[in-house]
ZANUKOL-619795 format. One record per residue (C-alpha): x, y, z; residue number from 0; residue in three letters. Coordinates in pm, whole numbers, plus 32768, in hexadecimal, padded with zeros to 4 digits. Layout:
BEGIN
atom xx = X, yy = Y, zz = Z, num = NUM, residuo = ala
...
***
This chain:
BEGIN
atom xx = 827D, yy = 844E, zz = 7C7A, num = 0, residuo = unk
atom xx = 81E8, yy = 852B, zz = 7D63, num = 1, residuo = unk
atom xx = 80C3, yy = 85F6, zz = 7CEF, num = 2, residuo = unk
atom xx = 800D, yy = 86DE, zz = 7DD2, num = 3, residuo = unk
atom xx = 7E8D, yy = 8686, zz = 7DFC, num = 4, residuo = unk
atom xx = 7D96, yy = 8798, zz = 7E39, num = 5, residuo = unk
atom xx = 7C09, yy = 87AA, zz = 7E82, num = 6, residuo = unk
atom xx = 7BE3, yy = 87B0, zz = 7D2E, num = 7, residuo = unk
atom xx = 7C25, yy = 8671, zz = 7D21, num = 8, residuo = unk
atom xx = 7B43, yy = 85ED, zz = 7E6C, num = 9, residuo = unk
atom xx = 7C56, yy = 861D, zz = 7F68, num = 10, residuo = unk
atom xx = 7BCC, yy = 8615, zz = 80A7, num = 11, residuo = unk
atom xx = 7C25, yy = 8684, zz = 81EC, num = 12, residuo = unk
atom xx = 7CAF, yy = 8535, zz = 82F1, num = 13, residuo = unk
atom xx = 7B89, yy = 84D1, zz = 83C8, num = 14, residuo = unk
atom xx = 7C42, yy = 84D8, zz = 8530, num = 15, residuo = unk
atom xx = 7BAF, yy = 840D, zz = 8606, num = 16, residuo = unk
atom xx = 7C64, yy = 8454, zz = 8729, num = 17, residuo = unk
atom xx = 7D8C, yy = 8487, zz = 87BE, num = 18, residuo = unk
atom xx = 7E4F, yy = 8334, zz = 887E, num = 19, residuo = unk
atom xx = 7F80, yy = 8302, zz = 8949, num = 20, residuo = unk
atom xx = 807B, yy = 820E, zz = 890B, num = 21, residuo = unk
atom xx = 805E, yy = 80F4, zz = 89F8, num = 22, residuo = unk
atom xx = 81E7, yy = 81A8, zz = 8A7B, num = 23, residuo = unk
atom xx = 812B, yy = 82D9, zz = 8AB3, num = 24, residuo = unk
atom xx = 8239, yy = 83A9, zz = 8A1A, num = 25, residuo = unk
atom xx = 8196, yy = 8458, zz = 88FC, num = 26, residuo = unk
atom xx = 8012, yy = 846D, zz = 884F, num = 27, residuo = unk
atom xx = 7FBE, yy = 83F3, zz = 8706, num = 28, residuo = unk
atom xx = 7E7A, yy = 843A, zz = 8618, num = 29, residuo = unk
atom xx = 7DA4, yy = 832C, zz = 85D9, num = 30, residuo = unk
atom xx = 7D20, yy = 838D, zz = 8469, num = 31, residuo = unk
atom xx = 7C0C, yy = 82E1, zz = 83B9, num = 32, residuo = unk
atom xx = 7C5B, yy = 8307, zz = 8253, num = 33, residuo = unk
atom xx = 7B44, yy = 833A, zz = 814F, num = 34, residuo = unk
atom xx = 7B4E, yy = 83CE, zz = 7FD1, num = 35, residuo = unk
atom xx = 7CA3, yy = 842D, zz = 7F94, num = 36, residuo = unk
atom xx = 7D7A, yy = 84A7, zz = 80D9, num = 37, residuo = unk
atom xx = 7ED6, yy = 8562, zz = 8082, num = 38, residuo = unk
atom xx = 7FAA, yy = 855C, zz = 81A9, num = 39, residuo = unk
atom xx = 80F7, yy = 85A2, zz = 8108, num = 40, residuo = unk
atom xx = 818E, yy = 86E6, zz = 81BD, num = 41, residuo = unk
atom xx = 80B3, yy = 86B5, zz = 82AF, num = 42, residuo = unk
atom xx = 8141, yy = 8701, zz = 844D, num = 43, residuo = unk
atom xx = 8234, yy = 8655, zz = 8521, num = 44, residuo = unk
atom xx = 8102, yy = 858B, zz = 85E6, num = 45, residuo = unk
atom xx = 8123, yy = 840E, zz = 85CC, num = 46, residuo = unk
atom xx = 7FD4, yy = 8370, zz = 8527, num = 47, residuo = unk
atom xx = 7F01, yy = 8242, zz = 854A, num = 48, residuo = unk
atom xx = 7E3D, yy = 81FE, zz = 8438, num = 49, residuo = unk
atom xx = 7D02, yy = 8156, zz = 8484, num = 50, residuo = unk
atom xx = 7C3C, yy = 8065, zz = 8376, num = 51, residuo = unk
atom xx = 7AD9, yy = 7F82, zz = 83B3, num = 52, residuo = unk
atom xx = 7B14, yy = 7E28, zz = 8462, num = 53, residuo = unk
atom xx = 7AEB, yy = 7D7A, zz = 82DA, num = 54, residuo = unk
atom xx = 7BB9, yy = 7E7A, zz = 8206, num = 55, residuo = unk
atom xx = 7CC9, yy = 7DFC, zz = 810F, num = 56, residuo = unk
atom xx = 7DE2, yy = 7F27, zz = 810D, num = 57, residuo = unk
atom xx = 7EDD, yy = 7F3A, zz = 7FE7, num = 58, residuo = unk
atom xx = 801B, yy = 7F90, zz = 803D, num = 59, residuo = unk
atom xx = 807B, yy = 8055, zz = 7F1A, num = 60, residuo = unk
atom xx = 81E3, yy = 8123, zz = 7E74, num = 61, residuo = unk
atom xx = 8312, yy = 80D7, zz = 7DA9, num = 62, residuo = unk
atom xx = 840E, yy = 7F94, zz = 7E10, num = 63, residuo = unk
atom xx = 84D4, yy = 802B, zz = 7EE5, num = 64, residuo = unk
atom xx = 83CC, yy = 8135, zz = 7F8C, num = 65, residuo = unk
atom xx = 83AE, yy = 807B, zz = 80E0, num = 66, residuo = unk
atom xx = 8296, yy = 7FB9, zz = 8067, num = 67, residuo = unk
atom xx = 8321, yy = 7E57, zz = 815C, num = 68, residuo = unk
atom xx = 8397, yy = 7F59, zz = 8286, num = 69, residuo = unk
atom xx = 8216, yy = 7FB9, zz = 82A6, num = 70, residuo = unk
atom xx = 81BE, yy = 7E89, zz = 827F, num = 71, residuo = unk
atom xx = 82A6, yy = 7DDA, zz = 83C3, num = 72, residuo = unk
atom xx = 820F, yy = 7F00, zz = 846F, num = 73, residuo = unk
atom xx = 80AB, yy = 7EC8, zz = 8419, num = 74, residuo = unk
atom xx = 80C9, yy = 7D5D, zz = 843D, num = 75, residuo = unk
atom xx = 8045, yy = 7D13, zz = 8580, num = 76, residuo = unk
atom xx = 7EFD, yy = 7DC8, zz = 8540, num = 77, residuo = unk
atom xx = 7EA4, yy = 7CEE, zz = 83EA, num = 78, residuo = unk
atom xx = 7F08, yy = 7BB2, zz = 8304, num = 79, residuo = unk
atom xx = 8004, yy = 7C5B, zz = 8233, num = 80, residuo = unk
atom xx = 8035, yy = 7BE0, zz = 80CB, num = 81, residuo = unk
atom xx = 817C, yy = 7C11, zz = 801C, num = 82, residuo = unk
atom xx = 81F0, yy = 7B5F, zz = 7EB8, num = 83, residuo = unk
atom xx = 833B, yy = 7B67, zz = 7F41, num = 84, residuo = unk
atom xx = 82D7, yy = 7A3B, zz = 8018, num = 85, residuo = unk
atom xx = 825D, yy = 79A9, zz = 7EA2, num = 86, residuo = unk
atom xx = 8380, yy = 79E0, zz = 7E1C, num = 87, residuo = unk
atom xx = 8487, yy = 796D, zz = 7F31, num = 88, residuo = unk
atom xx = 83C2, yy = 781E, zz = 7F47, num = 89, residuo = unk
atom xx = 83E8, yy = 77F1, zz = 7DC3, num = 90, residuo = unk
atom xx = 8540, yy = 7867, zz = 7DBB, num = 91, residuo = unk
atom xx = 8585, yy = 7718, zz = 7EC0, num = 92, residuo = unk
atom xx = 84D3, yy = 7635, zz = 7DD3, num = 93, residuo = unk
atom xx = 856E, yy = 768D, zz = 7CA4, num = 94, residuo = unk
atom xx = 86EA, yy = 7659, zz = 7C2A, num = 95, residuo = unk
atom xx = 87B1, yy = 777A, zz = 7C63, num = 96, residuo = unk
atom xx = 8828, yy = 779E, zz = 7B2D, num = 97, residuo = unk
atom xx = 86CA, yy = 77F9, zz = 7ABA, num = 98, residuo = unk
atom xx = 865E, yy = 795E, zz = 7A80, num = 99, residuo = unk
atom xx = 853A, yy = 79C5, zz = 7B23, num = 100, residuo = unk
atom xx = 84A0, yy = 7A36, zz = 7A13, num = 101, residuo = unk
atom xx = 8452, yy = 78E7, zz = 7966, num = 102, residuo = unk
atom xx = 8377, yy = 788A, zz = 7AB4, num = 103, residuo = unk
atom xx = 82F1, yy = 79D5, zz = 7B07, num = 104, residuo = unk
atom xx = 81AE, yy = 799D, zz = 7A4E, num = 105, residuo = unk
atom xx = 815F, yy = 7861, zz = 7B4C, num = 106, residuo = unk
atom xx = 820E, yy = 792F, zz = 7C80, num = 107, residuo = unk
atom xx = 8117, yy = 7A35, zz = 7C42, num = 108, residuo = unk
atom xx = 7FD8, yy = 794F, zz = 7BED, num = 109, residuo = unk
atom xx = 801D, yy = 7898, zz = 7D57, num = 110, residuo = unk
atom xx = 8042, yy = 7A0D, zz = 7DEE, num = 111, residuo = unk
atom xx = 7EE2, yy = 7ABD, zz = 7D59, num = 112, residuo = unk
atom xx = 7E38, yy = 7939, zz = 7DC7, num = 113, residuo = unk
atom xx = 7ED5, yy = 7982, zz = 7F2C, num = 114, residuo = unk
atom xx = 7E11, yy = 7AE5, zz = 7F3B, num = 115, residuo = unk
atom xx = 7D03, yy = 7A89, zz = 7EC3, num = 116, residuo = unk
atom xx = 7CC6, yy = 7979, zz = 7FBD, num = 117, residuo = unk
atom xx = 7D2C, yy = 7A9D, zz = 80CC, num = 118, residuo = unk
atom xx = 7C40, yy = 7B7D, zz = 8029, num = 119, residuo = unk
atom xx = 7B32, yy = 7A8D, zz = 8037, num = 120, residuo = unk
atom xx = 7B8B, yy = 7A2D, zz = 81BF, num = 121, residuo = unk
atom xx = 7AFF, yy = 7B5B, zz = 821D, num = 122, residuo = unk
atom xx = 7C2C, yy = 7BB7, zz = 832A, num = 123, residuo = unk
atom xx = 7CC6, yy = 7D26, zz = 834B, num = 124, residuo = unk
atom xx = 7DC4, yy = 7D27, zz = 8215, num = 125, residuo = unk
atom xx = 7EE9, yy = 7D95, zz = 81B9, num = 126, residuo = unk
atom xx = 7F6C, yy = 7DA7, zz = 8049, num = 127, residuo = unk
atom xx = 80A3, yy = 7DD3, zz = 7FB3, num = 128, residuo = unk
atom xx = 80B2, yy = 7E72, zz = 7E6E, num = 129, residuo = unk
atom xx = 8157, yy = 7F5E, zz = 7D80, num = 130, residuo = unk
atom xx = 8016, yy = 7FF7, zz = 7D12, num = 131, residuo = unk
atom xx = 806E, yy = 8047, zz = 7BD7, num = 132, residuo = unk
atom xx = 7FC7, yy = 7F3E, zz = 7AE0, num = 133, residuo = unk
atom xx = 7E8B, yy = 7F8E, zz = 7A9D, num = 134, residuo = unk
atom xx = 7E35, yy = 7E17, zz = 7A51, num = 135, residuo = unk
atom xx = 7E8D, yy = 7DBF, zz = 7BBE, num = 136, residuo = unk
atom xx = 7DB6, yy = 7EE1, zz = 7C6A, num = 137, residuo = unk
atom xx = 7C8E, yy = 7E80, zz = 7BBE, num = 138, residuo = unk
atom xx = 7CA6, yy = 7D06, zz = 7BF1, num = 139, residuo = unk
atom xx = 7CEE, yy = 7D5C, zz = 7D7A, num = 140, residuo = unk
atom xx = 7BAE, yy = 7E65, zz = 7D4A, num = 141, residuo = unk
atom xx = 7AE0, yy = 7D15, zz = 7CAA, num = 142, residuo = unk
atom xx = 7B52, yy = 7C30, zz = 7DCB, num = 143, residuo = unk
atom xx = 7B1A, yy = 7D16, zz = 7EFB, num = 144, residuo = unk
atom xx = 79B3, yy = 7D7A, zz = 7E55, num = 145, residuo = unk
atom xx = 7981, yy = 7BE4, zz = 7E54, num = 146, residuo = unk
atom xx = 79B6, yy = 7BC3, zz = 7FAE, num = 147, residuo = unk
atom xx = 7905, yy = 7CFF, zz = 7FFD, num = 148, residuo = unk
atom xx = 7A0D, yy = 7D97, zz = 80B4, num = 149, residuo = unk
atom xx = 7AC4, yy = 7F04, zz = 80A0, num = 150, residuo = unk
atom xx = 7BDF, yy = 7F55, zz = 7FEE, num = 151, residuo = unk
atom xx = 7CCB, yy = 805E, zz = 8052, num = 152, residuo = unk
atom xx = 7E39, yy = 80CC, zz = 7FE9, num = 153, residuo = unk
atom xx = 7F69, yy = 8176, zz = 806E, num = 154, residuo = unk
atom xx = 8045, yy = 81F7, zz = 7F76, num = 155, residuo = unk
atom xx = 81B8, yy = 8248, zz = 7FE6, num = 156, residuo = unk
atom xx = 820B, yy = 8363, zz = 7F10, num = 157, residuo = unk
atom xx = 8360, yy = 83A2, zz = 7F48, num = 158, residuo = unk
atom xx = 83C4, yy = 83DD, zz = 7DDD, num = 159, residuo = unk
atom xx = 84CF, yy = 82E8, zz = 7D02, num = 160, residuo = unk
atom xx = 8611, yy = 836E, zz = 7D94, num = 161, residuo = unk
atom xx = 85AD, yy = 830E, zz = 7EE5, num = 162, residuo = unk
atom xx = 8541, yy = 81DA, zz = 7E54, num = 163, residuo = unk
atom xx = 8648, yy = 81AC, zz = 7D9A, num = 164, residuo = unk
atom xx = 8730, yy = 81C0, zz = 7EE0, num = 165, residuo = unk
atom xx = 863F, yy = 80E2, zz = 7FA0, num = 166, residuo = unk
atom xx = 8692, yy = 7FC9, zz = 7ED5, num = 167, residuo = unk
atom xx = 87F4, yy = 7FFD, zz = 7EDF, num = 168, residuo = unk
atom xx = 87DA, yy = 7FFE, zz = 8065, num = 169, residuo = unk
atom xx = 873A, yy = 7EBF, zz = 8066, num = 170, residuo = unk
atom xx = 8801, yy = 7E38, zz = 7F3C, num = 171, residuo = unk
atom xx = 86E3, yy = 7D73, zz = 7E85, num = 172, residuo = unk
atom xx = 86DB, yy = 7E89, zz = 7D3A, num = 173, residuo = unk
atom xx = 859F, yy = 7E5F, zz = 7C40, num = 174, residuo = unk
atom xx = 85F8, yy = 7E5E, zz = 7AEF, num = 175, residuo = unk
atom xx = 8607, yy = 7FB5, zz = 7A43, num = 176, residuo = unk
atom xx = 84DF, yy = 7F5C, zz = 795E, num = 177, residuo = unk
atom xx = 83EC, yy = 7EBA, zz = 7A79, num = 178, residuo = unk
atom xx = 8450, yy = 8012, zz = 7B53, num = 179, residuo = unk
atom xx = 8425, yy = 80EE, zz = 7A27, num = 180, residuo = unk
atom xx = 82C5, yy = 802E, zz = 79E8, num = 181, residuo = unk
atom xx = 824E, yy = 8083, zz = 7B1D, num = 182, residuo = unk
atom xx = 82A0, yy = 81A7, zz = 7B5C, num = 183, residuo = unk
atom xx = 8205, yy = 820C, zz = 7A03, num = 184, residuo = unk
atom xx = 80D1, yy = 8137, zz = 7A88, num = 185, residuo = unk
atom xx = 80B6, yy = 8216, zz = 7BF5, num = 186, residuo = unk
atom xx = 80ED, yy = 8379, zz = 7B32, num = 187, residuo = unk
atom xx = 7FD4, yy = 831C, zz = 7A5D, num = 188, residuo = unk
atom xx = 7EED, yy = 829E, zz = 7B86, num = 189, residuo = unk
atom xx = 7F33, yy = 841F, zz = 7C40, num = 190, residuo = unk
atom xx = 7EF0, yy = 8498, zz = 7AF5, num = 191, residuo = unk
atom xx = 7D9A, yy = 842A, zz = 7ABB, num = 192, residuo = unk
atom xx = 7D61, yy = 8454, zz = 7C4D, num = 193, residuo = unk
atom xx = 7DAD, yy = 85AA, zz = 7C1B, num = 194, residuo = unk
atom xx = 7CAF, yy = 85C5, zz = 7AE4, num = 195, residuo = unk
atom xx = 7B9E, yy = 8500, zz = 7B59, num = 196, residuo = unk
atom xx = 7BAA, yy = 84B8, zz = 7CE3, num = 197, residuo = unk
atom xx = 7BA5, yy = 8392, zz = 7D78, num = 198, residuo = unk
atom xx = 7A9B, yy = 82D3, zz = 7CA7, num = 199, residuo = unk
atom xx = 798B, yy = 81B7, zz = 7CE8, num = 200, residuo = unk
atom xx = 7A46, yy = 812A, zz = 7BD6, num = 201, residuo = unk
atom xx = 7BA0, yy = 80E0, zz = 7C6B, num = 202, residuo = unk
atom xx = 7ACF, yy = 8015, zz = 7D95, num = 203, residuo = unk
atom xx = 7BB2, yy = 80B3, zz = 7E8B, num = 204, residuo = unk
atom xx = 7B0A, yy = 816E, zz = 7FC6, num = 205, residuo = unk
atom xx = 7C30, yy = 8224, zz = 8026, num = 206, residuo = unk
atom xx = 7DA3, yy = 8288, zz = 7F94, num = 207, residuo = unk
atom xx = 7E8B, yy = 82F4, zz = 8090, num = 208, residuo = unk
atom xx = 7FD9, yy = 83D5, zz = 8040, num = 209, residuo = unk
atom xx = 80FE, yy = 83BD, zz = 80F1, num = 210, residuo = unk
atom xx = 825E, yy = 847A, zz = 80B2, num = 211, residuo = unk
atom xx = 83C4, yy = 8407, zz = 8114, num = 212, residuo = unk
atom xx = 83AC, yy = 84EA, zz = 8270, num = 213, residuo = unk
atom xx = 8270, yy = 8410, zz = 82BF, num = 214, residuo = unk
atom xx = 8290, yy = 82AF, zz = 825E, num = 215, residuo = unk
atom xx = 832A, yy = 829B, zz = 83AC, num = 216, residuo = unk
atom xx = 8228, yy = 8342, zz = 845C, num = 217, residuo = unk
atom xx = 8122, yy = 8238, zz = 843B, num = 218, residuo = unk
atom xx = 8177, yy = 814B, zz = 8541, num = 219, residuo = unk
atom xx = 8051, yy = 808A, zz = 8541, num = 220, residuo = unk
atom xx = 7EF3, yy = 801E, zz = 8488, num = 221, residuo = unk
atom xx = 7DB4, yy = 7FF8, zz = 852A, num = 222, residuo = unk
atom xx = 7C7C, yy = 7F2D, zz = 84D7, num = 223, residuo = unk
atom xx = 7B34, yy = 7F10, zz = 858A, num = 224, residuo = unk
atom xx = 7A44, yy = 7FF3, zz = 85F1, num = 225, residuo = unk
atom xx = 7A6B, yy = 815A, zz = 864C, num = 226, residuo = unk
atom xx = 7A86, yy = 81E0, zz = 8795, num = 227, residuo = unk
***
């Protein structure tokens, strides 16, 4: 899925806005303010601490499986995190078990975008877990956020589908070929038109973030609130 981004396309360079210690002391991180399109993949073996406004909504973005929920637990304590997951599991209680999902998903997911939205509109730093690769669903996030006159940011995990792939096996909760298949078709064509146009007014995104497999785990924390 990968697909490398150049200036052509409005990459710019990570505004660093200093460089903090971890409250251990043991090593220093760079606090980055991402704007317009910021490509870290292959970037060095410094941990980073991304830093967003006090009212931004972040999308956590990538294939199931990319380490979408680790981030997520890790960001956690910095922002409301919002994850369908917690949708579905409370549906899955309600319902018989020998129902399939897929008969209530249309109601699990209705009760999930309502549970955004009234984050969205809350006003509180933000974090947001999704796939990123239905067009439908970035532009009705782009709506809400513009509603509440907030920010909207995303991190994509761009680790590619075998790593993926492997990801879900690890955690044993496997999408179904055709909803991985749709969107990973759905990400390739978002880098695609990145890479043609930039980063347009049009997606209602301020920033896209890119991280690889060697630096999902490199991003130990989120920050939001003013800059030093």
């Amino acid at each position: 899925m990968s697909t490398p981004l150049g200036t052509a396309c409005g990459t710019e360079r990570p505004q660093d806005i200093g460089v903090v210690t971890d409250p251990l002391g043991i090593r220093p991180h760079r606090r980055i303010a991402p704007r317009g399109i910021v490509d870290l993949r292959g970037s060095g073996d410094r941990e980073i601490e991304l830093s967003y406004p006090s009212h931004a909504a972040v999308i956590v973005a990538g294939l199931p499986g990319s380490g979408k929920s680790t981030l997520l637990r890790a960001w956690s304590p910095a922002a409301t995190a919002v994850d369908p997951r917690a949708t579905r599991t409370a549906y899955e209680a309600w319902m018989p078990v020998w129902l399939p999902y897929a008969v209530y998903r249309p109601w699990a997911r209705l009760r999930h975008m309502r549970w955004t939205r009234s984050e969205i509109r809350r006003g509180q730093p933000l974090l947001i877990h999704d796939c990123g690769g239905r067009a439908w669903m970035r532009r009705w996030l782009a709506q809400a956020a513009r509603g509440a006159e907030r920010p909207l940011h995303m991190v994509l995990l761009d680790v590619g589908p075998q790593e993926a792939l492997s990801g879900q096996r690890a955690r044993r909760r496997p999408a179904s070929r055709r909803a991985f298949e749709t969107h990973q078709r759905g990400l390739t064509e978002l880098l695609s038109r990145i890479e043609e146009d930039g980063l347009t007014t049009r997606m209602g995104i301020d920033s896209l973030v890119l991280l690889d497999r060697s630096l999902r785990d490199r991003v130990p924390s989120v920050r939001f609130g003013p800059h030093d």
